[in-house]
N, C-alpha and C positions, 0 to 999 in steps of 0.2 A: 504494500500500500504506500501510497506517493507521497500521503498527506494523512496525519493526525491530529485532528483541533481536542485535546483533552482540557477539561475542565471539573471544578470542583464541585461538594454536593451549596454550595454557598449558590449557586444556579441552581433553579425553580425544575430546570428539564430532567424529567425522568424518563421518560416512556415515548422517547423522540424515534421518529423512523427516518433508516439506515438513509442514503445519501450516495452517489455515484461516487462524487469527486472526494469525500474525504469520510476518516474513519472519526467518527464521534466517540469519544470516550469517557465515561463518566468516572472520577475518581473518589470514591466517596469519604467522608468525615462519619466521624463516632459518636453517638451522644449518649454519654454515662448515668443510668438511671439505678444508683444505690450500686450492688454489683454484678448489675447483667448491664450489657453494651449491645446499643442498635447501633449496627452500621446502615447509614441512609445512603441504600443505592439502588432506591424502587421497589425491593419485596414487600418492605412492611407500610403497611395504609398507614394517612397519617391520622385514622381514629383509631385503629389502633394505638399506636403511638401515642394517642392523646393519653388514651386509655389507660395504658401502663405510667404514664407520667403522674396522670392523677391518682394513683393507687399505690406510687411511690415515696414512702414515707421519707428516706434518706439524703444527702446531699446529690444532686443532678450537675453534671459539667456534658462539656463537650469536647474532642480532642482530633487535631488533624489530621491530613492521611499521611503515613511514614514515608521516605525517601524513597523506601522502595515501592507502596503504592504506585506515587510518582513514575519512579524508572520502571516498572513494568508497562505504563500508559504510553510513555513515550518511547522505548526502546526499538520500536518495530520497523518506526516509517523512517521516509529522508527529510521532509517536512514536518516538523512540528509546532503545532501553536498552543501553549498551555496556557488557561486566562484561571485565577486565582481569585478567591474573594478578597477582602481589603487585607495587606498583610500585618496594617495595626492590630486587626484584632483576631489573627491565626498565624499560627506559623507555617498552613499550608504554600505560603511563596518561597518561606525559605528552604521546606523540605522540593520543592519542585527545582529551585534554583541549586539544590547539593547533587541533586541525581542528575539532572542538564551534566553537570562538571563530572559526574564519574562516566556517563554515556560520550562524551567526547572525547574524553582520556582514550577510553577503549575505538571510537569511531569518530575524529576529529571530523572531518567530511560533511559529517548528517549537520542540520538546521534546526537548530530548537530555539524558540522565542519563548520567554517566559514572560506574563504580564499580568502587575498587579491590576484587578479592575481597581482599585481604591475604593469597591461597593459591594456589592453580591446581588442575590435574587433578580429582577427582570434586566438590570443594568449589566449583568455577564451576562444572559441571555438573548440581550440585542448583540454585544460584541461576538459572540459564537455565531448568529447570525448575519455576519458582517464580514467576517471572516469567512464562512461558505461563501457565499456574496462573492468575494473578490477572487475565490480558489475560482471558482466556478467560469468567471470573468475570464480565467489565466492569467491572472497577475504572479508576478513574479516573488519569491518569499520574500524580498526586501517590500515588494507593494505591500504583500498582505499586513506584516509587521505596522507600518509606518500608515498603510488604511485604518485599521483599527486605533491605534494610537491616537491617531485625529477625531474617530468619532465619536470616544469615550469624552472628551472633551465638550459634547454636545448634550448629555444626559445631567439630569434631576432624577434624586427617587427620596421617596420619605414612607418614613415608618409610621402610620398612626394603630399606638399600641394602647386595648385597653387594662393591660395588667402589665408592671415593670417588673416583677419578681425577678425574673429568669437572667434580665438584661445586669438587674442590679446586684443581683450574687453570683455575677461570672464575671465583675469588672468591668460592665461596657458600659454601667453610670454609673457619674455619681451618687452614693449612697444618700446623702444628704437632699439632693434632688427627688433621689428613688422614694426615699422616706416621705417625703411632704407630699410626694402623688400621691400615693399609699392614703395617707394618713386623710389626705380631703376628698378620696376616692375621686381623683381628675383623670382625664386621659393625656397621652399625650401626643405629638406630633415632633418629629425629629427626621433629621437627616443628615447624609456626613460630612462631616470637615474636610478639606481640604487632603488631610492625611491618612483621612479614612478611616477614621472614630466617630461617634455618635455625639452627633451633635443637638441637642434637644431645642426647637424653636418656640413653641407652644406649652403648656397646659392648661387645658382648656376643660369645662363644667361636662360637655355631654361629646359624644362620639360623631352625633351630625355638625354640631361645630367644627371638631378636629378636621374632618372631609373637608369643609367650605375654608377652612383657613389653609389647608394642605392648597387648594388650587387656587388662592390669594397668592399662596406665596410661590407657587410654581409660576404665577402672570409677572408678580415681580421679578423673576430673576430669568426673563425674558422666554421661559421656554414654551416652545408653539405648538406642543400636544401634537407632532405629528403622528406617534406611535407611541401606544401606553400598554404597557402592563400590568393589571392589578392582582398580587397573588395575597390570596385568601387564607388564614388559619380556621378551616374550618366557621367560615362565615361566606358564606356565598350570597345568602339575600347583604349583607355589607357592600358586598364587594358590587353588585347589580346595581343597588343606590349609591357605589361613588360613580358608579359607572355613566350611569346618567344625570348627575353633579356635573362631572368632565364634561361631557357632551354639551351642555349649556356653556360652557365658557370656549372650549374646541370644538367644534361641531361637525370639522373636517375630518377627527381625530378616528386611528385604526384601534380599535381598545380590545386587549386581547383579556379572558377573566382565567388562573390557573389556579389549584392549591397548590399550596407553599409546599418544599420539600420539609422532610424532618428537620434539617438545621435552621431554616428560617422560619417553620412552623416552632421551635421550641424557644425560639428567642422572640417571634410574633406574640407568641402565644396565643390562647385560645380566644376569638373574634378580631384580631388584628388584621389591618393589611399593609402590605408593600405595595407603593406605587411607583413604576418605573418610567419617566417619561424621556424620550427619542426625539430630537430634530431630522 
């Protein structure tokens, strides 16, 4: 095979069909519920999932996929494109970026691009899509590389989550913040930094608020709903009324509705969504 776009479970695609021009790869992440581990790599439903979460009495983490995940993903092709969820908050880029260097040691030759998205969920989902895109096209691995790189550049996603628990005892908020959601049962709305941590912009009284200020602030920060992704934890009538929230403000707008993979579904948590939007 010519071409390998592997990417992490930090992307929403599970149950994608196969593709002429390249090999889709999914590399999955762990999520540690007391002491049994789900690996999220599409077997297990995420009500399942919810399922055992909620009947988990113990501490819950998550843990990225090993180097060698990685170097088995990529090992095969001459092409490769591997897009990572944000590396602030996994160490899946750097375990992808150690196995790049033992694979070239052995096959200097092969092309492996590694790339942090600085996001996850629909935001590596449009780059994976962008990347077949330009394989397809016949671009060249320097085009593909340096295509994608530019369109990342172009995306918004925000998180409107109505439980912090998960975010706030794995380190991805502030506890302080975490606490005062909690304590005045708010939602909230956030999205990431620059460096690809979680950035909180809102906390807001009720869940239809959070929606309507999520695409206030997607108008300010000039993005034009050409293509949305909204993945759902287990909330799909949510996800149908941001759907057509969006629509009123985008109206040209391509709005795709998915559930969230276990990793972004355990950090969603239960009625959250991700919203990824594409120029």
């Amino acid at each position: 095979m010519k071409w390998t776009i592997a990417f992490d479970a930090g992307c929403d695609m599970r149950n994608f069909d196969p593709i002429e021009s390249a090999h889709l790869e999914l590399v999955p992440l762990t999520i540690n519920l007391g002491h049994k581990s789900v690996v999220d790599d599409g077997h297990v439903s995420l009500q399942d999932f919810q399922n055992m979460l909620d009947n988990e009495p113990g501490k819950t983490g998550t843990a990225c996929p090993s180097v060698g995940d990685w170097h088995e993903a990529m090992e095969t092709a001459e092409n490769v494109i591997a897009i990572t969820i944000s590396g602030a908050v996994s160490g899946s880029y750097q375990s992808a970026v150690i196995a790049r260097e033992m694979i070239l040691e052995e096959e200097p030759d092969k092309n492996i691009f590694i790339f942090d998205s600085v996001s996850g969920s629909g935001t590596m989902e449009f780059l994976v899509r962008k990347a077949v895109e330009l394989i397809e096209k016949g671009c060249s691995f320097e085009e593909v590389c340096q295509g994608i790189t530019e369109y990342r550049s172009h995306s918004e996603i925000f998180f409107l989550l109505q439980n912090v628990d998960n975010v706030m005892s794995n380190g991805r908020l502030n506890p302080i913040i975490g606490k005062a959601v909690k304590a005045l049962k708010l939602c909230m709305l956030a999205t990431v930094s620059p460096e690809g941590t979680m950035d909180v912009i809102a906390k807001v009284r009720t869940f239809g608020k959070t929606m309507d200020k999520s695409i206030a602030e997607a108008v300010k920060r000039g993005a034009t709903g050409k293509h949305i992704i909204i993945s759902h934890c287990l909330n799909l009538q949510g996800a149908e009324t941001m759907k057509s929230k969006l629509l009123e403000t985008f109206p040209e707008a391509e709005i795709e509705i998915r559930s969230t993979g276990l990793l972004c579904g355990y950090y969603a948590e239960k009625g959250g969504l991700i919203v990824a939007l594409q120029d």
